[in-house]
VEXNU-955808 format. One record per residue (C-alpha): x, y, z. Coordinates in steps of 0.25 Angstrom, whole numbers, padded with zeros to 4 digits, always signed. Each point is the difference from the previous one (the first is absolute). Layout:
! VEXNU-955808
XYZ;...
***
This chain:
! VEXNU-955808
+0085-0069+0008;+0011-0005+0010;-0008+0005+0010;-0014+0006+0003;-0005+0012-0003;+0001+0009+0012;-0012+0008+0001;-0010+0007+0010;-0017-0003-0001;-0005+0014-0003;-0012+0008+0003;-0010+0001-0012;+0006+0010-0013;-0007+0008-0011;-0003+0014-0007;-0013+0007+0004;-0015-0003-0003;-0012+0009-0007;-0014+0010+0006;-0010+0004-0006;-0001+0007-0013;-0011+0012+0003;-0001+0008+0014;-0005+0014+0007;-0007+0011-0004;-0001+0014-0007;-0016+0000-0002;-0005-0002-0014;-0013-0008-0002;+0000-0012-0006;-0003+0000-0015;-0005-0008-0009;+0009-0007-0011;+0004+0007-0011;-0002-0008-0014;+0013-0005-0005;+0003+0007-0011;+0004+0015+0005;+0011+0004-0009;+0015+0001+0006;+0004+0012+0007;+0015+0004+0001;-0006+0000+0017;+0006+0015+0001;-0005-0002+0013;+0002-0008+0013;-0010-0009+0005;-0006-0005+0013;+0005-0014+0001;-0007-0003+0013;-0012-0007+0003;-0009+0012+0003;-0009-0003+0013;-0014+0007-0002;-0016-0004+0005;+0009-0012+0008;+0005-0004-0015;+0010-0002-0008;+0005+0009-0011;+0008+0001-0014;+0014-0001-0002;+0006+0007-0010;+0012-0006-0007;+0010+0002-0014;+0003-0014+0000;-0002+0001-0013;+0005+0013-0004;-0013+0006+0001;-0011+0003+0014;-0008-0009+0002;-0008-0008+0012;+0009-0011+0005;-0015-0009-0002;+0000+0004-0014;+0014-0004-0004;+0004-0013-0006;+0011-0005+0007;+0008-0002+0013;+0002+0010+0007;+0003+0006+0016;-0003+0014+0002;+0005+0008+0013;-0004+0013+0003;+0007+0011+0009;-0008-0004+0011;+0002-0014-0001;+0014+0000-0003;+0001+0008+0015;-0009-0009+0008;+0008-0013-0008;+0014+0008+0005;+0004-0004-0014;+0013+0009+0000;+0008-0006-0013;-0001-0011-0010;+0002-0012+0010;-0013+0003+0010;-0009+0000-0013;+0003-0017+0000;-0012+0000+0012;-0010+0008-0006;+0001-0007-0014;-0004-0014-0003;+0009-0008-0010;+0013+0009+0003;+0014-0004+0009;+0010+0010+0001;+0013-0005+0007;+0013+0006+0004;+0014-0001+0003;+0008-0011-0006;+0016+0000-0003;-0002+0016-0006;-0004+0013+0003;-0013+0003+0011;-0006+0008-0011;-0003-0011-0008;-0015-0006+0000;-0004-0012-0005;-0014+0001-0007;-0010-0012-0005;-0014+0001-0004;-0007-0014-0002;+0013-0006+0001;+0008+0007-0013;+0013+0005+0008;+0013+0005-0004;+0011-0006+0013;+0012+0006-0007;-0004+0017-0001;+0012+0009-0006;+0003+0009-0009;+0001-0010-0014;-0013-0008+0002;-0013+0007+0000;-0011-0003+0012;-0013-0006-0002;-0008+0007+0008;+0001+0016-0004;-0001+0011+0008;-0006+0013-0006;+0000+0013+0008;-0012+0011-0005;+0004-0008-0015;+0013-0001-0001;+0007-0014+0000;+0010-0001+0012;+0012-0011-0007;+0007-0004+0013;-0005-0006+0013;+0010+0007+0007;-0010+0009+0002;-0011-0010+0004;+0003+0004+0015;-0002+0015-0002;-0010+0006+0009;-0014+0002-0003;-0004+0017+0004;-0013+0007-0004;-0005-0011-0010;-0015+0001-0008;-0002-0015+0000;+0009-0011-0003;-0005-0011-0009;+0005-0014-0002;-0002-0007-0013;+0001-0016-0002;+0004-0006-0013;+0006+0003-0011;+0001+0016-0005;+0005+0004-0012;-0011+0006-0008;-0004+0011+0007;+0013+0003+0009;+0015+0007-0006;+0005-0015+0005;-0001-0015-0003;-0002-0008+0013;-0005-0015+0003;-0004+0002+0014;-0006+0015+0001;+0000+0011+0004;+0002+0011+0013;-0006+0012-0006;+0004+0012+0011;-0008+0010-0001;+0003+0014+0007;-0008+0014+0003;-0002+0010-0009;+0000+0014+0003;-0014+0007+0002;-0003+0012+0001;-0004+0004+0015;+0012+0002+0011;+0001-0013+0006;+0011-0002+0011;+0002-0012+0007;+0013-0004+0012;+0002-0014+0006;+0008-0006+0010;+0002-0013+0007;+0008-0007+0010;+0002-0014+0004;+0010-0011+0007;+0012-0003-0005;+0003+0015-0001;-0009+0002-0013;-0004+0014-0002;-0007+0007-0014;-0002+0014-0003;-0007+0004-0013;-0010+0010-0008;-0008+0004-0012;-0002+0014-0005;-0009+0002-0012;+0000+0013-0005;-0011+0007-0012;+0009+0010-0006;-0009+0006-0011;-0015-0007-0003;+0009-0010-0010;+0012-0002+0008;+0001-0007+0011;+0014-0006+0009;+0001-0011+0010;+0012-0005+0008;+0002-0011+0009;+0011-0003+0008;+0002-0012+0011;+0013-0004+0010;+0000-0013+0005;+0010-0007+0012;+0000-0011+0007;+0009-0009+0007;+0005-0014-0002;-0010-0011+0000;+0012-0009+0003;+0013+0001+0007;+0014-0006-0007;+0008-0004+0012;+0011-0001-0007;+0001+0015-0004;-0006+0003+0013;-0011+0009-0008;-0014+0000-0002;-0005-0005-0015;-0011+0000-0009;-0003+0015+0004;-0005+0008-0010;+0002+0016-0004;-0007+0006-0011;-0003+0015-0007;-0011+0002-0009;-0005+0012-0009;-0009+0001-0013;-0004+0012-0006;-0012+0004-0011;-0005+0010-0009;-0013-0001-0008;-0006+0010-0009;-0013-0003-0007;-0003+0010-0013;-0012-0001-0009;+0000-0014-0005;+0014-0004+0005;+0008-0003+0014;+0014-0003+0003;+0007-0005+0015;+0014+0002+0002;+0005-0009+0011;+0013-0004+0008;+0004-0009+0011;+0011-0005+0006;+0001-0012+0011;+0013-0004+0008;+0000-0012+0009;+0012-0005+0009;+0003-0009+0009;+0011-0009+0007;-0003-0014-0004;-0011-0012+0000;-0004-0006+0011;+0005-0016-0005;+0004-0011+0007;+0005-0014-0002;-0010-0011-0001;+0010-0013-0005;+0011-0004-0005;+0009-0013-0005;+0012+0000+0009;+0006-0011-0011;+0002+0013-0010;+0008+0007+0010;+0009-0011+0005;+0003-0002-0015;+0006+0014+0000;+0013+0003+0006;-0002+0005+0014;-0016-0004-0002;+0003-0009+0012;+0001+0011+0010;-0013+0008-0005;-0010-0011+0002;-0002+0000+0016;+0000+0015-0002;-0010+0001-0010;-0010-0010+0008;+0003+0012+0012;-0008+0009-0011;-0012-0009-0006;-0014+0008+0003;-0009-0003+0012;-0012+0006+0005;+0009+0008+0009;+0008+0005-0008;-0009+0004-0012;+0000+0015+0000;+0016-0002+0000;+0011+0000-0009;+0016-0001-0002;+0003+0005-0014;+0013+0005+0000;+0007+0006-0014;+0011-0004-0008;+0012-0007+0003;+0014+0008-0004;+0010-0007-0010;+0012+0000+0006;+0009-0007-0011;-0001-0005-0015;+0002-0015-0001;+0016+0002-0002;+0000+0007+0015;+0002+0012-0003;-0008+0011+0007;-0009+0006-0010;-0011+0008+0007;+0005+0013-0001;+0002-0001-0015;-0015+0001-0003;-0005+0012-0001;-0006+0008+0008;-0014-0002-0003;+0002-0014+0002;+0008+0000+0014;-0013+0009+0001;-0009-0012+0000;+0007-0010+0008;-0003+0009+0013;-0015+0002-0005;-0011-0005+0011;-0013-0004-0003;-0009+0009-0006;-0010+0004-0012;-0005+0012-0007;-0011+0004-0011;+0001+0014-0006;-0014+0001-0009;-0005+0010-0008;-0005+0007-0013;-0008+0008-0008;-0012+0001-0007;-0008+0009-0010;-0016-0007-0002;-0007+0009-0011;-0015-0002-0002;-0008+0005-0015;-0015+0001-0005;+0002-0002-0015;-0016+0001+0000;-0009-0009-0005;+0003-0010+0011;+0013-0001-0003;+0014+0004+0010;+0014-0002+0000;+0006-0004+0013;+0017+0001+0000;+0008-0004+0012;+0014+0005+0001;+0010-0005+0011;+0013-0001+0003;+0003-0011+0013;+0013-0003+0008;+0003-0009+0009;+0014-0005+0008;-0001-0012+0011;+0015-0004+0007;+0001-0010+0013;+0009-0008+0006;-0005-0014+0006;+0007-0009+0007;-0009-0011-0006;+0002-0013+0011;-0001+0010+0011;+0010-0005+0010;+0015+0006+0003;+0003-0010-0008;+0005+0004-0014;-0008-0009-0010;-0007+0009-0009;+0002+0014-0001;-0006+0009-0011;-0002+0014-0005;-0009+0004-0010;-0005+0009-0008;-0011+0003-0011;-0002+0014-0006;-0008+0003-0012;-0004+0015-0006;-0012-0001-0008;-0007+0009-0011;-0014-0004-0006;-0010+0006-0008;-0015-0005-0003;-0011+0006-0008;-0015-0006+0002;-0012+0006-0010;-0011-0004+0004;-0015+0001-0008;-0014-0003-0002;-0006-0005-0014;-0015+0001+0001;-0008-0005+0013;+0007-0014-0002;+0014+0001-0001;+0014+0004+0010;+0012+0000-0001;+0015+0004+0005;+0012-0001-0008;+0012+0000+0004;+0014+0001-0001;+0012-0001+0010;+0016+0001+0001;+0010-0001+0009;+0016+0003+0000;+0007-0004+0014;+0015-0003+0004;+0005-0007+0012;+0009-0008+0006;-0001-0012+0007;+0012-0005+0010;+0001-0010+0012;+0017-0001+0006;+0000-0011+0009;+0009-0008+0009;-0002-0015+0003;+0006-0008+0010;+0008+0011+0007;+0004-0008+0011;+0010-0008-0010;+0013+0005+0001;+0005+0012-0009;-0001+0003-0010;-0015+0004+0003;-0004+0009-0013;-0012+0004-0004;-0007-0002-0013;-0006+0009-0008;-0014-0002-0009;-0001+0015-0005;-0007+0003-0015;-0005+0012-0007;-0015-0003-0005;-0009+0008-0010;-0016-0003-0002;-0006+0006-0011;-0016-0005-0001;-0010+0005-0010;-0014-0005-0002;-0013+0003-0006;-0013-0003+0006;-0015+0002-0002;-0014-0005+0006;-0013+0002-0005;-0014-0001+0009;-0013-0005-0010;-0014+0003+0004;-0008-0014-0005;-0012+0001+0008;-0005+0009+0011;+0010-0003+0011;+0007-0012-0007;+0013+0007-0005;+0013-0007-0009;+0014+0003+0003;+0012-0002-0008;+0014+0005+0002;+0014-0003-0007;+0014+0005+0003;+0014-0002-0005;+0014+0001+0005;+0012+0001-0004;+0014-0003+0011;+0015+0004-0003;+0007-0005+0011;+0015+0005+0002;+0010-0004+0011;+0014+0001-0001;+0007-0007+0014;+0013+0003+0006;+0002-0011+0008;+0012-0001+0009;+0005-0014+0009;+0006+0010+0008;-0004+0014+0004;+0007+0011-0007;+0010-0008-0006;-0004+0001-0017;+0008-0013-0001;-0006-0010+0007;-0013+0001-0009;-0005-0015-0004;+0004-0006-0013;-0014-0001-0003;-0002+0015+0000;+0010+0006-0009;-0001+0003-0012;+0012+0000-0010;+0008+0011+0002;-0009+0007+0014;+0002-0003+0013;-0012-0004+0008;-0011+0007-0010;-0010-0010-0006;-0011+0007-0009;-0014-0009+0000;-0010+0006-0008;-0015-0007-0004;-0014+0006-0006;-0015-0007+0003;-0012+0004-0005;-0012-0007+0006;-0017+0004-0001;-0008+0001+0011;-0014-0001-0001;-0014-0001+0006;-0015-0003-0003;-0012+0001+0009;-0014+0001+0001;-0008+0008+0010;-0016+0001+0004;-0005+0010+0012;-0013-0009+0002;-0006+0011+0009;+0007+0011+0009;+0002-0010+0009;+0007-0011-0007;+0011-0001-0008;+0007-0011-0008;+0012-0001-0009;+0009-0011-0007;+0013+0002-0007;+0012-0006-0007;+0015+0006+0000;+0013-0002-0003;+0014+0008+0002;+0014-0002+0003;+0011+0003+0008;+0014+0005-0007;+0011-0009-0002;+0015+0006+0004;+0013-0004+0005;+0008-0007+0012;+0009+0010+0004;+0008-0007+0011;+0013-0009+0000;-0002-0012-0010;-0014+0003-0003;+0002+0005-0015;-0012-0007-0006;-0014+0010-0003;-0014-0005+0003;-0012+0002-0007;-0012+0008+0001;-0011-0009+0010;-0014+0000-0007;-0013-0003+0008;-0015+0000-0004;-0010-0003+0009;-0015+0003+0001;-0008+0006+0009;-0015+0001+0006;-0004+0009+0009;-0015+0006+0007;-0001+0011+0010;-0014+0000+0007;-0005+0009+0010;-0012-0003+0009;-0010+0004+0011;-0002+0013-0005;+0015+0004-0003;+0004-0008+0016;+0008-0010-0007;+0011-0001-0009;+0005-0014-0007;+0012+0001-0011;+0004-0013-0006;+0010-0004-0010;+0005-0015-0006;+0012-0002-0009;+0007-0007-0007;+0013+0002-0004;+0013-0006-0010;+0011+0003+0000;+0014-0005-0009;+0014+0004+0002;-0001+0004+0014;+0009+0008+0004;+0007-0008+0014;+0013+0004+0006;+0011-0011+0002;+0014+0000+0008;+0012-0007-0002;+0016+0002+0002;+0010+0007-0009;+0014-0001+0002;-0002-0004+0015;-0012+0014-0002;-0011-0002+0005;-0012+0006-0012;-0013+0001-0004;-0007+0000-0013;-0014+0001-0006;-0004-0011-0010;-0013-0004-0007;-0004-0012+0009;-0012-0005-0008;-0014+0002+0000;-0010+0003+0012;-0015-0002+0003;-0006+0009+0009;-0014+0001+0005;-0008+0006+0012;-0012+0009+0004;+0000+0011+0007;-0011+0007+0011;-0005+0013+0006;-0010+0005+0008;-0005+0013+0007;-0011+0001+0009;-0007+0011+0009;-0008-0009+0009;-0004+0012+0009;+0001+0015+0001;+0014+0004+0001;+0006-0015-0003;+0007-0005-0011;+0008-0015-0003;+0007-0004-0011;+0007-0011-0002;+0008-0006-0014;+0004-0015-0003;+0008-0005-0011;+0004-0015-0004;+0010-0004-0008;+0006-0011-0006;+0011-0003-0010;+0010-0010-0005;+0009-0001-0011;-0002-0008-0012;+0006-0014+0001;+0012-0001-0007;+0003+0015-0004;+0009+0003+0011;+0013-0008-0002;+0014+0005+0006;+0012-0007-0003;+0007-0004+0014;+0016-0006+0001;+0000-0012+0007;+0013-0009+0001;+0005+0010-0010;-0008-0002-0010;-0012+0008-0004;-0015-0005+0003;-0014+0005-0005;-0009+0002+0012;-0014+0003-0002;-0004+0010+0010;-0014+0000-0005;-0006-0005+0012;+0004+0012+0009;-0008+0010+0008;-0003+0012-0007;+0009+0011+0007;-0008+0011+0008;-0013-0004-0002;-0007-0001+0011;-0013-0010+0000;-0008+0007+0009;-0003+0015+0005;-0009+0008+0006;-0004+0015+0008;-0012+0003+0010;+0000+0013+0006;-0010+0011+0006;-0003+0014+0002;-0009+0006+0009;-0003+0013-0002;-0007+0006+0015;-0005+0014-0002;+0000+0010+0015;-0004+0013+0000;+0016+0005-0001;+0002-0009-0012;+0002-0015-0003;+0009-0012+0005;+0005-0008-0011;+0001-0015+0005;+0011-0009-0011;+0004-0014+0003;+0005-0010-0013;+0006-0015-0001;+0007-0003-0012;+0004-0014-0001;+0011-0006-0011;+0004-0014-0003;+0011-0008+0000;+0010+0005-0013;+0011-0007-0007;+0012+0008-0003;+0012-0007-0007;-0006-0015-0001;+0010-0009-0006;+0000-0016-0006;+0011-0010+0001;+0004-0009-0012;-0004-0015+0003;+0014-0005-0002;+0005+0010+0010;+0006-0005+0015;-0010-0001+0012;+0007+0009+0006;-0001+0010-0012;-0015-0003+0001;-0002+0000+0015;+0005+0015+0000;-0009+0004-0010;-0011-0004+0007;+0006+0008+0011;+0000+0012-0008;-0012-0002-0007;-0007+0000+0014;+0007+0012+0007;+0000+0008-0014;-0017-0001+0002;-0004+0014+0008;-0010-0005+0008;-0015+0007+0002;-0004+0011+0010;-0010+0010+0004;+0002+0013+0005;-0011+0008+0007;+0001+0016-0002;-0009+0012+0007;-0001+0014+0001;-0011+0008+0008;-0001+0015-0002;-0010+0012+0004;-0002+0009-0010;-0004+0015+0004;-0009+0008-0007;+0004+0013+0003;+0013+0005+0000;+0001-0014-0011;+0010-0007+0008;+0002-0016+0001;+0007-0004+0013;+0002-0017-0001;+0006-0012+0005;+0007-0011-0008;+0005-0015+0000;+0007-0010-0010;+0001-0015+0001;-0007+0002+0015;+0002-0015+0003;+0016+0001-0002;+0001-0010-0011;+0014-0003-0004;+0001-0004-0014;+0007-0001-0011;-0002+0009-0014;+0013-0007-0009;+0009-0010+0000;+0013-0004-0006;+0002-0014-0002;+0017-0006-0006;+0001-0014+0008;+0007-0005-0013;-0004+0006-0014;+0010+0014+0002;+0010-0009+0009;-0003+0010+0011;-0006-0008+0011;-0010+0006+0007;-0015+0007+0001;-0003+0013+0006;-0012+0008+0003;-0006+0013+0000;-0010+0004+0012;-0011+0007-0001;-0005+0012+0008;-0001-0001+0017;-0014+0006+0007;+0000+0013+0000;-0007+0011+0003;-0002+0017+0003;-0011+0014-0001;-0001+0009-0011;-0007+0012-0003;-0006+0008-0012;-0003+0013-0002;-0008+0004-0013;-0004+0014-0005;-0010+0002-0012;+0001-0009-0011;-0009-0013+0002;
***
């Protein structure tokens, strides 16, 4: 570099940390462990998931992690289950809060794309490039049915059952084929007593919630339930620039169900739909190389404003992100803005902004064949549509502008039978399909300052998913207590994408050469099939009702797909991983302690890793196979009631990972000609090493009703989030700025400190409340983008996370619980 990297020393970054996996009460005594055999239900029913506090003990949680009800202290594998009562005490209010109340899981957000997008991990196995054409590898399921896109990762979380979070690999027991795990939503049935239930809430920065439940027994069979919420808030940052506020939030949600139970058979009719919007991220500049700029014509000028704009402490809940910058001639100097069309000249004037349009449809059958035998079909249709514009450097200063836009409609079908053979042997078969089409598109604008002609480029392709898979998993009684399961599963991927990529905007002809075919303008088909097994073999031994041990071996894959951006033609393959796993859940002092422990092991090979690079003078990014990883960890939780009224929980997890030397090799240009860099020594992106959650609830009865006392800490560690490596032949310069990036693209570790005290009536059933997030006022970081060199684009922004903030709500319930 010419000159030094200008850049500001930043307050600690990152995503949000975990709590405890069991919480408050709905009376049940504490029962004795079931032997491990019972025989799959289709689970008709929903189940307690919260730690039931009894005789000052702790209760059962009941979970489907595995397609069937069963204790949580009884099933063989990972698992974090959240009841209703601890998802409110928790304030976990989407997908994003559930990162501090589960070890082993980071969920970040924003980045150069829409603010609906989330960025999952589970004991590291991530997907940093979410869209349309690549599939995550950590699936979400709502009450069964497989949600493709995490568009819709942000969507809110109203009148939930439990929400269970699986880690490891799925694949023979779930409709879908993940490396990482699962988020298995769960949400409430109708019953059949009137239940009514209003809320509402308010809070700083203008925040106000209103929402309700009505369940409703229409015949001793039939039974409906609604639920409806409206969410507002103002901005958590201001943009100076635009002089308005930013990183504000509006959403409106509604899901409806109808359930009938017959002799022998039950079906559930369910609808939902979610719509989120807001008017930008709250980003900001963190550094940049000024020698990128002066290189540029009239990049001399921009540098003393940039530095005006480079993050401080003061600064950090502000931003300057403008929109794009209008082309006012084509390079012969003709004026040429007025011949685009109208849809075009459109987006030119656009502000920043996002919006996520979610819903669908869903028909879940249940039937008794007899003889401990049932079908289970689940029917659904999903749609989902995420827009946004960002101004991705977050100065006045036109470096990177980008719209995009991810939209997928989905149908999918699953049967399960489920069975007993004898008093040994059960089992749930299984198969899945899935037909979605989408789209996929990203117009951006680089370097707008430049004089005309200013264009945008346009990344826009048509994409079709079609998955099918078979799966079964069998449950062998050996001895009494000692149990052998075994599960296989395989899939088979057509991946279709079809790109219209355009160098300009709404002009067919400028299409790279790279993209048409012979005889079409601008349309490129891609079409590729994978099939791939998935698998799993364990054993199980309930030593008494209070001790449980388990040990398992798995293997699944991720689905290969297509690049769909500028230059970025070439398909990558399914990623494979296997691990093994041991686990033992324990309780102790007469049902006063809980202790859950879990070691793995895991290997994986052609992970899947994003890359950047530039593309005629376009900045891109692509997915490759970037070699093999090795990931290993062990993972914590506890729950105790110590006293009367008391209970603490706490989880930990420790991971650690690497990949495999010599599998991760990039080819760089250096002097002009190309070099083999071996990346292999890199960080593992978005694994953090350390994690952990301690909260409490005291519960203090008075003859009016009970106050309700919640305080948690979740703590993350530092994450890596675009690591790169330099050739050894390349300049000191070259490898000085590496180093730069390498050490501003690391989100650095923080805790954030949560509380909520409520006083709940007994009669009229009435919960008034108080409530805080991140008390201490931490400012962090929860995603960073990082380009000091690779996409030519010179800098490294950041998104914030949340300010302190707090407010009072209250809750009025009528029959029902």
């Amino acid at each position: 570099m010419s000159q030094a990297l200008a850049q500001q020393s930043s307050p600690p970054t990152n995503p949000v940390p975990p709590a405890p996996a069991t919480v408050t009460p709905t009376p049940t005594a504490p029962t004795p462990a079931a032997p491990a055999t019972t025989a799959p239900t289709p689970a008709t029913t929903a189940a307690p998931a919260d730690a039931a506090v009894q005789n000052n003990g702790l209760g059962d949680i009941i979970v489907t992690a595995r397609r069937q009800s069963e204790r949580l202290q009884s099933t063989p594998v990972a698992v974090t289950a959240l009841g209703s009562e601890s998802l409110q005490q928790t304030q976990v209010q989407d997908a994003v809060d559930l990162q501090r109340v589960t070890p082993s899981l980071s969920i970040q957000t924003g980045g150069p794309s829409v603010s609906g997008l989330v960025f999952l991990s589970i004991r590291g196995q991530n997907n940093q490039n979410p869209g349309t054409a690549n599939d995550p590898t950590v699936a979400t399921y709502l009450d069964g049915v497989y949600i493709p896109r995490p568009s819709q990762g942000q969507t809110d979380f109203n009148d939930l059952e439990r929400i269970e979070v699986l880690r490891g690999p799925q694949g023979t027991l779930f409709g879908r084929n993940t490396t990482g795990g699962a988020l298995n939503v769960l949400t409430a049935q109708p019953t059949y007593r009137f239940e009514l239930l209003a809320k509402a809430e308010a809070g700083n920065y203008d925040y106000k919630s209103i929402g309700g439940t009505v369940n409703v027994p229409l015949t001793d069979a039939l039974a409906f339930r609604v639920t409806g919420a409206f969410r507002d808030r103002g901005g958590y940052a201001h943009n100076d620039a635009l002089d308005r506020d930013t990183d504000d939030s509006r959403s409106y949600f509604a899901r409806a169900k109808l359930r009938y139970e017959g002799a022998g058979f039950d079906i559930t009719l369910s609808g939902d739909y979610n719509r989120l919007t807001d008017h930008g991220q709250k980003i900001a500049l963190v550094a940049f190389d000024p020698a990128v700029f002066t290189a540029l014509p009239g990049g001399a000028a921009v540098v003393p404003i940039l530095n005006q704009y480079i993050q401080t402490k003061n600064s950090w809940y502000t931003t300057n992100g403008t929109s794009f910058v209008l082309p006012t001639v084509n390079a012969a100097g003709t004026a040429i803005f007025n011949t685009l069309p109208a849809d075009v000249q459109q987006l030119y004037s656009e502000k920043p902004q996002n919006k996520v349009i979610a819903y669908g449809f869903a028909a879940t059958a249940n039937v008794e064949l007899g003889n401990d035998f049932a079908i289970k079909s689940i029917t659904a249709y999903r749609y989902s549509d995420s827009t946004g514009l960002i101004d991705t450097d977050g100065t006045p200063v036109p470096l990177l502008t980008t719209r995009s836009g991810y939209g997928s409609k989905q149908f999918s079908e699953e049967l399960q039978l489920t069975g007993k053979v004898g008093d040994r042997f059960n089992f749930i078969l299984g198969g899945y399909y899935g037909n979605e089409d989408g789209y996929e598109s990203s117009v951006s604008q680089t370097f707008g300052f430049i004089p005309a002609p200013r264009f945008i480029t346009e990344n826009f392709s048509d994409v079709k998913n079609v998955t099918k898979g078979v799966f079964g998993q069998g449950y062998y009684k050996l001895l009494e207590g000692l149990r052998l399961a075994g599960g296989l599963r395989w899939t088979w991927d057509n991946r279709d994408v079809v790109l219209h990529n355009k160098m300009r905007l709404g002009d067919p002809s400028t299409c790279s050469v790279a993209m048409k075919d012979p005889g079409s303008i601008c349309d490129q088909t891609q079409k590729a099939t994978f099939n791939y097994p998935a698998w799993t073999l364990g054993i199980d031994y309930q030593a008494s009702p209070t001790a449980f041990f388990y040990a398992k071996t798995s293997g699944a894959a991720k689905s290969g797909g297509w690049n769909v951006r500028a230059g970025s033609l070439p398909a990558f393959s399914p990623e494979k991983l296997k691990d093994v796993e041991a686990g033992a859940k324990l309780d102790w002092l007469d049902h006063r302690l809980r202790t859950n422990a879990t070691f793995f092991y895991s290997w994986t090979k052609g992970v899947q890793r994003q890359l950047g690079a530039l593309f005629n003078g376009q900045p891109t990014q692509y997915l490759i196979n970037a070699g093999n990883t090795r990931i290993y960890g062990a993972e914590f939780e506890i729950t105790a009631v110590p006293w009367k009224g008391m209970e603490v929980a706490g989880n930990l997890s420790l991971l650690r990972g690497h990949y495999q030397d010599g599998t991760f090799i990039e080819t760089q240009i250096v002097n002009g000609l190309p070099v083999q860099v071996d990346r292999s020594g890199e960080p593992l992106p978005q694994l953090p090493r350390q994690q952990f959650t301690i909260s409490a609830t005291q519960r203090v009865p008075a003859s009016f009703g009970t106050f309700n006392i919640h305080a948690d800490y979740s703590y993350i560690s530092s994450q890596m989030i675009t690591p790169v490596t330099a050739a050894p032949s390349a300049s000191a310069a070259t490898k000085a700025m590496f180093a730069t990036q390498n050490a501003l693209t690391r989100v650095a570790g923080y805790g954030l400190l949560n509380g909520r005290i409520g006083l709940q009536l007994e009669d009229p059933a009435v919960e008034v409340y108080v409530f805080g997030r991140n008390l201490t006022g931490k400012k962090y970081t929860s995603r960073v983008f990082a380009d000091l060199y690779t996409q030519g684009l010179g800098f490294i922004q950041r998104t914030v996370g949340d300010p302190f903030t707090f407010g009072a709500g209250v809750t009025y319930r009528f029959g029902g619980r």
